[in-house]
C-alpha positions as CSV (number, residue, x, y, z in Angstrom):
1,X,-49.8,35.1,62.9
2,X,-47.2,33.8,64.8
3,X,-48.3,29.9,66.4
4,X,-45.8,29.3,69.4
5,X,-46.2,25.3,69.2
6,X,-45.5,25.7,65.6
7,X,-42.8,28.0,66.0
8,X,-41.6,25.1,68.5
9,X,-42.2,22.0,66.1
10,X,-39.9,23.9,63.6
11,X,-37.4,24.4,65.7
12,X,-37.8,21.0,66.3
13,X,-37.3,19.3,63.0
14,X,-35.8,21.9,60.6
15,X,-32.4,20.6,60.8
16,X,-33.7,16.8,60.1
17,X,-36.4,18.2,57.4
18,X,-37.1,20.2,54.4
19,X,-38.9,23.3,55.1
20,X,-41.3,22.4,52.1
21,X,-42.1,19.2,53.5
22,X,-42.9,20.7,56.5
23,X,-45.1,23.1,55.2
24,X,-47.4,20.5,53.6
25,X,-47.5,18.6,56.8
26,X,-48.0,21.3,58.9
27,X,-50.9,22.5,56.2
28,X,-52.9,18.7,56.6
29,X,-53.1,19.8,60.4
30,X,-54.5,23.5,59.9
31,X,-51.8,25.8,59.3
32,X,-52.5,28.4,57.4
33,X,-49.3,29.3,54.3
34,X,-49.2,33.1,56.0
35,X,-49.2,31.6,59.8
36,X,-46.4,29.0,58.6
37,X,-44.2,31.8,56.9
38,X,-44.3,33.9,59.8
39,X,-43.8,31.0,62.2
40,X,-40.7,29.9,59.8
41,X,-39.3,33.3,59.8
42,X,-39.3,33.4,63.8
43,X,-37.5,30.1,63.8
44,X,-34.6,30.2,61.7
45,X,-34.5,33.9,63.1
46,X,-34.6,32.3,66.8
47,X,-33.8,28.9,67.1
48,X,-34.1,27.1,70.2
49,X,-31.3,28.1,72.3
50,X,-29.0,25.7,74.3
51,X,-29.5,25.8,77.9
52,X,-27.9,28.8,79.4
53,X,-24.8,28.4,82.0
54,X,-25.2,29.8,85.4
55,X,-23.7,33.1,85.8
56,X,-23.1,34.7,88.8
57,X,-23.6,38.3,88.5
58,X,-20.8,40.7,90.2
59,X,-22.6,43.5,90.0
60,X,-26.2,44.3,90.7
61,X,-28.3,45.0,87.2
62,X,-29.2,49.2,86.6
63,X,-32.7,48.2,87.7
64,X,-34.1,51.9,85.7
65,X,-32.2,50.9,82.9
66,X,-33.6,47.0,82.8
67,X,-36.8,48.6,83.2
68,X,-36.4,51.2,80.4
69,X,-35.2,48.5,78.3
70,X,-38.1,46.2,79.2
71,X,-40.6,48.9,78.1
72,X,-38.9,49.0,74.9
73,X,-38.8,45.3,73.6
74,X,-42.6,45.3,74.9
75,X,-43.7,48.0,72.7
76,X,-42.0,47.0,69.8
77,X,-43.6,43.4,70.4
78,X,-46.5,45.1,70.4
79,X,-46.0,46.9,67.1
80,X,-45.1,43.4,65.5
81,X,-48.2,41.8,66.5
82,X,-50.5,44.7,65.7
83,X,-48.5,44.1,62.0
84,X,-49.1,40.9,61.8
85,X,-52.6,40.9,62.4
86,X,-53.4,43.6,59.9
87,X,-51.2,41.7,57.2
88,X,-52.9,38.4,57.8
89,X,-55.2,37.8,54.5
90,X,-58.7,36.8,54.7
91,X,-59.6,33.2,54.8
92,X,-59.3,31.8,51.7
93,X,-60.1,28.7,49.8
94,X,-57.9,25.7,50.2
95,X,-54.8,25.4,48.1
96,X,-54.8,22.3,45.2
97,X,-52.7,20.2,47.9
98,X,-54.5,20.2,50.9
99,X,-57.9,19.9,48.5
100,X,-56.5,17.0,47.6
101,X,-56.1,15.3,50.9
102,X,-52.0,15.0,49.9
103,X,-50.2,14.6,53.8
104,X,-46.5,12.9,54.3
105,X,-45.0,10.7,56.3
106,X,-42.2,10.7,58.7
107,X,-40.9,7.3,59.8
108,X,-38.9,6.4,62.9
109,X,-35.1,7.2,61.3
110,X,-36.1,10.5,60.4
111,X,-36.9,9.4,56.5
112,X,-40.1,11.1,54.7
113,X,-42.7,10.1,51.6
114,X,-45.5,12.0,50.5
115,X,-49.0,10.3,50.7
116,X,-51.4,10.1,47.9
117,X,-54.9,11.4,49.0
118,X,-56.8,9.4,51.1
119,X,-53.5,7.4,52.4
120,X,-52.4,6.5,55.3
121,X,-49.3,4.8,56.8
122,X,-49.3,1.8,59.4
123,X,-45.7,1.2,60.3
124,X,-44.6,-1.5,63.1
125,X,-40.8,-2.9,64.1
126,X,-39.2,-6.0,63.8
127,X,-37.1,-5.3,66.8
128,X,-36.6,-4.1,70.4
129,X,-34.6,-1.0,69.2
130,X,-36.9,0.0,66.2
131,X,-34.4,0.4,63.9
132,X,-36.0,-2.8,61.5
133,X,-39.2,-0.6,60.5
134,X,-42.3,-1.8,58.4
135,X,-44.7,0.4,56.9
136,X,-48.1,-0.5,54.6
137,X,-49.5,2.5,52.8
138,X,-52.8,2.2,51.9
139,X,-56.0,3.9,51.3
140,X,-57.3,4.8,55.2
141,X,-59.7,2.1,56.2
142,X,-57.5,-0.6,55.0
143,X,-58.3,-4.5,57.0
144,X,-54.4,-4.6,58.0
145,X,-55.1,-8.7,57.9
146,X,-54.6,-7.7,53.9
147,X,-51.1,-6.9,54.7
148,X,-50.4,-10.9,54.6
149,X,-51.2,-12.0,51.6
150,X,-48.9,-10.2,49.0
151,X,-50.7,-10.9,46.4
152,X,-53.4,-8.8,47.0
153,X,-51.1,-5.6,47.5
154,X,-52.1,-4.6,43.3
155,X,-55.4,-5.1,43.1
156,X,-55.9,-3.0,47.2
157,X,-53.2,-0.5,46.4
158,X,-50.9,-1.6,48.8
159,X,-47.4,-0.7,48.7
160,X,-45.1,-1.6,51.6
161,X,-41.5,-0.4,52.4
162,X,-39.0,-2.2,55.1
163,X,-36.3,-0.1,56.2
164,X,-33.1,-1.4,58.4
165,X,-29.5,-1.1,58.7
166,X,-28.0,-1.0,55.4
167,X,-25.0,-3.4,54.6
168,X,-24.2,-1.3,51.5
169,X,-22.5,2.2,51.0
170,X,-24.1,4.6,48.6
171,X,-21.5,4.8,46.1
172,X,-21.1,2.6,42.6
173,X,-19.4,-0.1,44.9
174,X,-21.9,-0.4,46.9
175,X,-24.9,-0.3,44.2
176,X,-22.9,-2.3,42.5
177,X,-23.0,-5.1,45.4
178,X,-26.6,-4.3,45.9
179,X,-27.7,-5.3,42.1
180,X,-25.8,-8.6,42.7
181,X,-27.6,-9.4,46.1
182,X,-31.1,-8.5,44.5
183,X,-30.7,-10.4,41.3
184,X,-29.4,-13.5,43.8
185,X,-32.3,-13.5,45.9
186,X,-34.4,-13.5,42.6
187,X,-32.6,-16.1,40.7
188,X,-35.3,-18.8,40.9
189,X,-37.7,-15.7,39.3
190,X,-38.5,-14.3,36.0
191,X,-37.3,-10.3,35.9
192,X,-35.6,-7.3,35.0
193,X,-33.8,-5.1,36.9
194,X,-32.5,-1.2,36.5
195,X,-31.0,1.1,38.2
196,X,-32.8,3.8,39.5
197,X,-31.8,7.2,41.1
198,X,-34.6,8.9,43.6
199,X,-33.0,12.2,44.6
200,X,-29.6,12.1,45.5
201,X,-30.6,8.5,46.2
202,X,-29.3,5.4,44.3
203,X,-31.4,2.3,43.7
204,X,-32.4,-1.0,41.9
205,X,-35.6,-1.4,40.6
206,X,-37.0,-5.3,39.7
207,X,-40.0,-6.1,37.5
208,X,-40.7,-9.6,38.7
209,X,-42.7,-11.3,35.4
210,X,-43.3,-14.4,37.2
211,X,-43.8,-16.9,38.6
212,X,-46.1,-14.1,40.6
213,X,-45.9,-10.4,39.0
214,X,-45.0,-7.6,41.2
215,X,-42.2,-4.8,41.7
216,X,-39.2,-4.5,43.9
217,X,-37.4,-1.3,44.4
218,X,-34.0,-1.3,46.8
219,X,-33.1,2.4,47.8
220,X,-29.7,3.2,49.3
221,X,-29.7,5.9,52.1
222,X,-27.0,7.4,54.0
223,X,-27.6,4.9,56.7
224,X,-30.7,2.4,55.9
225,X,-31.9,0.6,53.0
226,X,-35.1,1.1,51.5
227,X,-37.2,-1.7,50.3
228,X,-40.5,-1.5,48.6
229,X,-42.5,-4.0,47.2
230,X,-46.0,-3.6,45.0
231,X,-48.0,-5.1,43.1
232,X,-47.6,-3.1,40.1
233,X,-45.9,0.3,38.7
234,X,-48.7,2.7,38.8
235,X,-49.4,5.9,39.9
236,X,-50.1,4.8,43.5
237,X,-46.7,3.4,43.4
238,X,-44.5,5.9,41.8
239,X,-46.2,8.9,43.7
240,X,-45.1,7.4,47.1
241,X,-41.7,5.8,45.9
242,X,-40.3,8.4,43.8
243,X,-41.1,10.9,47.1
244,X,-38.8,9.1,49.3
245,X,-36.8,11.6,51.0
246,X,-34.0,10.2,53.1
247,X,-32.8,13.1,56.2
248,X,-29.2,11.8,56.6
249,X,-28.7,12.2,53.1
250,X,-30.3,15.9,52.5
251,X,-28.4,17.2,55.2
């Protein structure tokens, strides 16, 4: 069935975001797959059009042959819904995904992760013009006063991410500058770094051993750098890293 207000939504966001990302946020909020598929259709079939100029017509319009072509569109509109309806499938049981409570998350620049179940993101800014973002994920009913204290980010299954400006291209060069800076800031530290490539996204990943374990990971967007920081490289951690998705770069 076609959803108007999701037909709208992915008008809204399909040139910033991949269809399939869409599909499993739109599916956290009720959508069904069929109702999404025919909402996508009618979308990239009909985007949202720019504003129409004003016109001035010469002529009167043939008002029989508006009205003959008015009766038209309506009956095949008709035809399409009557379609629709008889093709939509019976209610069936949730898919593996949406079981699992899986959702993303779309932060202020436009960049996406996937959630693990039960996950939420709290995101604040660093700065009047939000573009020095700060997101915790972590299981939903998290105290944000654990946020502080890094320390505890392994053992609550915190991971956070800080994204700003970037000073660094995303070429070699620029990784390249990027490895120096991190292993710099780390120099009074224990650890091992390696590059890492999320995507189409290049990166340096540090294993600090001490004087206080954790992991660093520095992602290079089109436009911002990415950085995480956990307590450890599990599962939590590579599911929500290794989903980055950065829009400036897909496109």
């Amino acid at each position: 069935m076609v959803l108007p207000e999701v037909v709208d939504y992915l008008r809204a966001h399909l040139p910033n975001f991949d269809a399939e990302d869409l599909r499993l946020q739109l599916k956290e909020e009720g959508v069904s797959e069929q109702d999404f598929q025919d909402c996508l259709a009618v979308a990239r079939i009909n985007p949202k059009p720019p504003p129409a100029p004003a016109v001035r017509l010469k002529t009167p319009p043939d008002r029989k042959k508006a009205a003959m072509l008015a009766a038209a569109l309506g009956s095949v509109l008709l035809l399409v819904l009557a379609g629709l309806i008889m093709m939509k499938p019976s209610p069936e049981k949730p898919a593996a995904a949406a079981a699992s409570g899986e959702s993303g998350y779309v932060g202020h620049a436009g960049w996406v992760v996937r959630l693990p179940p039960n996950y939420v993101g709290v995101s604040a800014y660093r700065d009047p013009e939000k573009t020095d973002e700060v997101v915790h994920f972590c299981p939903r009913g998290t105290d944000p006063t654990n946020f502080i204290d890094k320390e505890l980010f392994g053992q609550m299954g915190i991971v956070r991410l800080e994204v700003a400006p970037s000073d660094f291209s995303p070429n070699p060069a620029g990784l390249s500058r990027l490895s120096q800076a991190v292993a710099g800031k780390l120099r009074n530290t224990k650890f091992v770094t390696k590059n890492i490539q999320i995507a189409t996204l290049p990166g340096v990943q540090a294993n600090i051993l001490s004087p206080t374990p954790h992991i660093e990971t520095y992602i290079l967007g089109q436009n911002e750098l990415y950085f995480f920081y956990g307590g450890q490289e599990d599962e939590i951690w590579r599911a929500i890293v290794l989903s980055l998705r950065d829009a400036h770069s897909e496109n």
